[in-house]
C-alpha positions as CSV (number, residue, x, y, z in Angstrom):
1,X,3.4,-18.7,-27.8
2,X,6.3,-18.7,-26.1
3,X,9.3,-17.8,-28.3
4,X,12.7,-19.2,-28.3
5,X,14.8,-17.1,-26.3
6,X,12.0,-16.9,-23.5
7,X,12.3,-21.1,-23.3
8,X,16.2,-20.4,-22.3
9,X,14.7,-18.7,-18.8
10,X,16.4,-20.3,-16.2
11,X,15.2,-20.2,-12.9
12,X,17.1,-21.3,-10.2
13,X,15.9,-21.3,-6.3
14,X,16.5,-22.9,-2.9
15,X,14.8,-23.8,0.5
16,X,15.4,-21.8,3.3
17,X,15.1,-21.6,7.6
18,X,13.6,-24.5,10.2
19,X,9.9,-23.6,9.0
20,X,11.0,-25.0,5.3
21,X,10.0,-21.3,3.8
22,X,11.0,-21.1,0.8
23,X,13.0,-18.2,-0.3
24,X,14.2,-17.4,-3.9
25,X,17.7,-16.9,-4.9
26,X,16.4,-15.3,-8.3
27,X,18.5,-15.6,-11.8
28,X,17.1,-15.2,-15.4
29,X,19.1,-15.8,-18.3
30,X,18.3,-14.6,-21.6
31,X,19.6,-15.2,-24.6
32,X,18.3,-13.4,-27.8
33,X,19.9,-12.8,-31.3
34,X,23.4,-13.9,-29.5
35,X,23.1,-11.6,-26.7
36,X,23.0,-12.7,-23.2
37,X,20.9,-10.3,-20.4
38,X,21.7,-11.5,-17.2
39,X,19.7,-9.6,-14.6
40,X,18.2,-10.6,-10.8
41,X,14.8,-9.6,-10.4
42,X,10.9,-10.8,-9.9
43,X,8.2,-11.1,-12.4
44,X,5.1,-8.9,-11.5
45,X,2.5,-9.2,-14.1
46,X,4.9,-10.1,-16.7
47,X,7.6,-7.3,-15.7
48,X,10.9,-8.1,-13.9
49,X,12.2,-5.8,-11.3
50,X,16.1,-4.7,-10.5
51,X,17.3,-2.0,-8.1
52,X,13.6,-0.7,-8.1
53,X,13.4,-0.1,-11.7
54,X,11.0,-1.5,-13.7
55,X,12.1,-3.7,-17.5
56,X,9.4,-4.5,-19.4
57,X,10.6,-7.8,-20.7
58,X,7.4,-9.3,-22.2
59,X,8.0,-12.6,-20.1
60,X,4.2,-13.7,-19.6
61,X,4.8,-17.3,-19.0
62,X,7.5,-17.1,-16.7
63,X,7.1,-17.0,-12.9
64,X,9.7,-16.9,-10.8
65,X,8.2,-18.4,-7.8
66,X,6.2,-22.1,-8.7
67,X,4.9,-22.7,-5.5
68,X,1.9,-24.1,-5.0
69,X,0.7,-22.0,-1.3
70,X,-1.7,-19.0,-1.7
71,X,-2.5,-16.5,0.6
72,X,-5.5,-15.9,2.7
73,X,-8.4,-14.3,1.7
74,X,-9.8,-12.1,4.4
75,X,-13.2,-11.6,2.1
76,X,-14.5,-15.2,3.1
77,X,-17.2,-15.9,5.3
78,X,-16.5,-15.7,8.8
79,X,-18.5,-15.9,12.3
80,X,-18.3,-12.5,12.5
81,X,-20.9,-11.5,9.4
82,X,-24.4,-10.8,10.5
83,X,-27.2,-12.8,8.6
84,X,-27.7,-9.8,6.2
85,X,-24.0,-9.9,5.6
86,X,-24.3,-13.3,4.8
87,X,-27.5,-13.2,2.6
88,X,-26.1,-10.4,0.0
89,X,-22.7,-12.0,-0.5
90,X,-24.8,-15.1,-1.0
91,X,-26.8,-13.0,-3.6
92,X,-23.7,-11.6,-5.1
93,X,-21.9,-14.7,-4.8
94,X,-24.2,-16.9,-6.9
95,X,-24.1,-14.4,-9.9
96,X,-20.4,-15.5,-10.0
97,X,-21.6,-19.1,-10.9
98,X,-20.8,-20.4,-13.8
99,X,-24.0,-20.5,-16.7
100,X,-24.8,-24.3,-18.9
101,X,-24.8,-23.7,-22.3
102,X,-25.0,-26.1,-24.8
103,X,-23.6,-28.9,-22.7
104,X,-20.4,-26.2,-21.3
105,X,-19.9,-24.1,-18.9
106,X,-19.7,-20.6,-19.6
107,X,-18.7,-17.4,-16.9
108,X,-20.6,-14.6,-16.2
109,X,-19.5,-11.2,-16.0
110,X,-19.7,-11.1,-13.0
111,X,-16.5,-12.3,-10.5
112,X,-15.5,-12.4,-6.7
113,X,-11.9,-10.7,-6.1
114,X,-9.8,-11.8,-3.4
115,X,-8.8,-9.6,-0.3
116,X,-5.2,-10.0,1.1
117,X,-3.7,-8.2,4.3
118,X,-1.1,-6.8,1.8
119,X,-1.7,-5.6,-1.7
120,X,1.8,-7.1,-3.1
121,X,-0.1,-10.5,-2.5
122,X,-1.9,-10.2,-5.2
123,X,1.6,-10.6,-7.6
124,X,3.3,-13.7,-8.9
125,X,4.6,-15.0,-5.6
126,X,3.6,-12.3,-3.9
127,X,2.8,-14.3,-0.1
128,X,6.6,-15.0,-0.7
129,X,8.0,-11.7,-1.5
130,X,5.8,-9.9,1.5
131,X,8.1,-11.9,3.6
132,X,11.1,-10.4,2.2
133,X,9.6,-7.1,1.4
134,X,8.8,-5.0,4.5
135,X,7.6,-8.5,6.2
136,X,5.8,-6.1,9.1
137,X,3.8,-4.1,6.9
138,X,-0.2,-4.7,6.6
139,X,-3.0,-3.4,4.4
140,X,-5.2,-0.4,6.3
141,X,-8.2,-2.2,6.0
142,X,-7.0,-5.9,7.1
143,X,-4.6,-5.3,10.3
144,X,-6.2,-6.0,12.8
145,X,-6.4,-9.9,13.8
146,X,-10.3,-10.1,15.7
147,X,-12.6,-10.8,13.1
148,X,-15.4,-8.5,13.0
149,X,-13.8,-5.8,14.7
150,X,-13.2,-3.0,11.7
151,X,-13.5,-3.7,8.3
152,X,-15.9,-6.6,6.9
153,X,-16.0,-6.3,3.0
154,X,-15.8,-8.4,0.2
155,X,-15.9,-7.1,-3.6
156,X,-17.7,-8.4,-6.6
157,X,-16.8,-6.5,-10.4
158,X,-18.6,-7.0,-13.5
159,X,-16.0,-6.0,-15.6
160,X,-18.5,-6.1,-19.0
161,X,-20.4,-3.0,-17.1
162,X,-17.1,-1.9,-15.4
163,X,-18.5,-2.1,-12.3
164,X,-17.9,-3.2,-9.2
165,X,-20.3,-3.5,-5.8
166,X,-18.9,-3.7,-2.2
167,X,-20.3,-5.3,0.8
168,X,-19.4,-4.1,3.7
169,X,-20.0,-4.4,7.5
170,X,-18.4,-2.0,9.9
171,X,-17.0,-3.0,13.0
172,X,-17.5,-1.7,16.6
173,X,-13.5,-0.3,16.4
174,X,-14.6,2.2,13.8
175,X,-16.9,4.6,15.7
176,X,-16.8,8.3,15.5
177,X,-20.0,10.1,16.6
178,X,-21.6,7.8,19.5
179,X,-22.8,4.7,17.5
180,X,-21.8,5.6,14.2
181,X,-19.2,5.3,11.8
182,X,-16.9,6.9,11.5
183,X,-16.0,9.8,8.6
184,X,-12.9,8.5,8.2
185,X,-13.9,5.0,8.4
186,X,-15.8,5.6,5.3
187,X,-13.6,7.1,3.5
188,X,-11.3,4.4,3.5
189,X,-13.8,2.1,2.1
190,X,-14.6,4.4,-0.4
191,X,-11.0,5.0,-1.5
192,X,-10.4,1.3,-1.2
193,X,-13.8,0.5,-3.5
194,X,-13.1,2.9,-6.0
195,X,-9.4,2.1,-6.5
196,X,-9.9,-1.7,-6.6
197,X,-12.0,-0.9,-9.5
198,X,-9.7,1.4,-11.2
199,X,-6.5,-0.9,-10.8
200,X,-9.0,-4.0,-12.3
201,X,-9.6,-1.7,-15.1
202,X,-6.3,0.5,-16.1
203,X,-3.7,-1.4,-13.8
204,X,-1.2,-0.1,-11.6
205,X,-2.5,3.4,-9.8
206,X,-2.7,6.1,-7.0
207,X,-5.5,7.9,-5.7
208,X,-5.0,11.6,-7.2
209,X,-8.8,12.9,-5.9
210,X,-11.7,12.3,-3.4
211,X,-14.8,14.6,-3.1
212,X,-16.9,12.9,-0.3
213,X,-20.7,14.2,0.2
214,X,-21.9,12.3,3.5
215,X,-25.7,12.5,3.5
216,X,-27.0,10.3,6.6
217,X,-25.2,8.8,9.3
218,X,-24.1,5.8,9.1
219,X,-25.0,3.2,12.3
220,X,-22.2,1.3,13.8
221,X,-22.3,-2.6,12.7
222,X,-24.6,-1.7,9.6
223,X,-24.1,-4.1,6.7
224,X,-23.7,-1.2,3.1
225,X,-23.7,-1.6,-0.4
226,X,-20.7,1.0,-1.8
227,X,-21.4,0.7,-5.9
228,X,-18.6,1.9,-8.0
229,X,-18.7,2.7,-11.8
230,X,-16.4,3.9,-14.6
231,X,-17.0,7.5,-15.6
232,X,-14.3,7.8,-17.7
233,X,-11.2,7.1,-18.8
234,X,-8.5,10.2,-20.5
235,X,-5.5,8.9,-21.0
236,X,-3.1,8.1,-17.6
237,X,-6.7,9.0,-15.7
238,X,-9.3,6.7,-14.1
239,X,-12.9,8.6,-13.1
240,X,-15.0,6.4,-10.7
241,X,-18.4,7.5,-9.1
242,X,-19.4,5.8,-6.1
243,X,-22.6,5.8,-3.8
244,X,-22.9,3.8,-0.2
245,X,-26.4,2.9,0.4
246,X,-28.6,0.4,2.7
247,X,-28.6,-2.8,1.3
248,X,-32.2,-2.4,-0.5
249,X,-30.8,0.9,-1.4
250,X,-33.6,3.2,0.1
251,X,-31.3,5.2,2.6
252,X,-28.4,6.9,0.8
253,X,-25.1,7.3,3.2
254,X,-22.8,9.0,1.2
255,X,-21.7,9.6,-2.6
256,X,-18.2,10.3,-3.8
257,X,-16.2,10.8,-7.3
258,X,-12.6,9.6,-7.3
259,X,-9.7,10.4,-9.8
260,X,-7.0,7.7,-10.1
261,X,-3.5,7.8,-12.1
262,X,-2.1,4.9,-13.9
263,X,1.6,4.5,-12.7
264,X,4.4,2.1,-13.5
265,X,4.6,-0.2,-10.5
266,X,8.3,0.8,-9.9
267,X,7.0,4.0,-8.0
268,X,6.0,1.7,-5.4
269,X,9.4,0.0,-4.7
270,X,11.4,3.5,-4.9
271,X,12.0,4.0,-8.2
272,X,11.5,7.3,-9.8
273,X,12.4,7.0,-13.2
């Protein structure tokens, strides 16, 4: 319920440059039990940022940017995807689909997350502030503009079984031996797997830990299954296991544990308080 002082929010903004972007010129005003906070900032998951250091003001209605444009989402179909690409996400994809019961519908556990070329995306407004926000920066795994070329993956979590599966289809870019994969290449994905499911599950973190065992070779273009779990959780501490098999899972490439560290997002714009 949204209390009283939170309906006084005012939120003011204005269009910007040739291309109509719109860019916001960002003032809250709060007043609570006759005090006034006036403060610039953006909302990111119901926290407002000023001068890089995050203020929890428990604002979970208000967003500063209500615009309707979203950003793309690089896990989508695309020519690139082999037929067995296609067919698991297919698989995966229809346990997303909503069940019939009693006349309603009612989700699954299971969910499709999107993929963006830059992890502030995924905040309130986020495909506005990357453009204010180191505008030339891209995501590892989604800078490069030919499709098919490096990193084909798309992520479905089951957040019931805390869970998460990966399918994934490595481009001819990411070759180390002659015609396979690359170590490195893998590792990525596995870093990226793992802490997708660890930021579903305890928010904002940073990879602390990977201990990689490769145990086959991977083949370049081959279309994997990388399955993440919770192991546990101890406090600021998120343990994920991880395996990368075949799709029928009868060839085991690799298996990993990661550690992950809950942190307040202000670490990420400079703040180290």
């Amino acid at each position: 319920m949204t209390t009283k002082w939170e309906s006084k929010c005012k939120i003011y903004f204005r269009k910007h440059n040739r291309n109509r972007q719109t860019q916001a010129k960002r003032v809250i005003q709060i007043n609570r039990r006759r005090s006034v906070l006036l403060m610039t900032g953006f909302v990111v998951q119901g926290h407002i940022y000023k001068n890089s250091i995050l203020m929890s003001l428990f604002v979970q209605t208000v967003s500063l940017w209500p615009f309707s444009s979203q950003p793309r989402d690089f896990s989508q179909p695309n020519s690139s995807w082999s037929p067995e690409m296609r067919k698991v996400y297919d698989h995966y994809n229809t346990l997303c689909d909503p069940d019939t019961e009693n006349g309603e519908e009612k989700r699954g556990p299971w969910r499709k997350l999107p993929s963006y070329n830059r992890s502030i995306k995924y905040a309130a407004g986020g495909i506005h502030l990357s453009k204010l926000i180191q505008a030339k920066a891209r995501l590892f795994t989604r800078n490069v503009k030919e499709q098919g070329a490096t990193f084909e993956y798309v992520v479905f979590v089951n957040k019931e079984e805390k869970r998460c599966v990966c399918v994934f289809q490595a481009g001819h870019l990411l070759e180390g031996a002659p015609g396979h994969v690359h170590g490195g290449a893998i590792a990525t994905m596995i870093d990226t797997v793992t802490g997708t499911l660890a930021g579903f599950l305890s928010g904002p973190i940073m990879t602390a830990n990977l201990n990689i065992d490769y145990r086959s070779p991977m083949p370049l273009g081959s279309v994997v299954l990388i399955h993440s779990a919770l192991d546990r959780k101890e406090r600021r501490k998120t343990y994920i296991t991880c395996k990368v098999s075949s799709t029928d899972e009868s060839k085991l490439y690799t298996e990993a544990t990661a550690l992950f560290v809950s942190i307040g997002v202000g670490h990420l714009f400079g703040s180290r308080n």
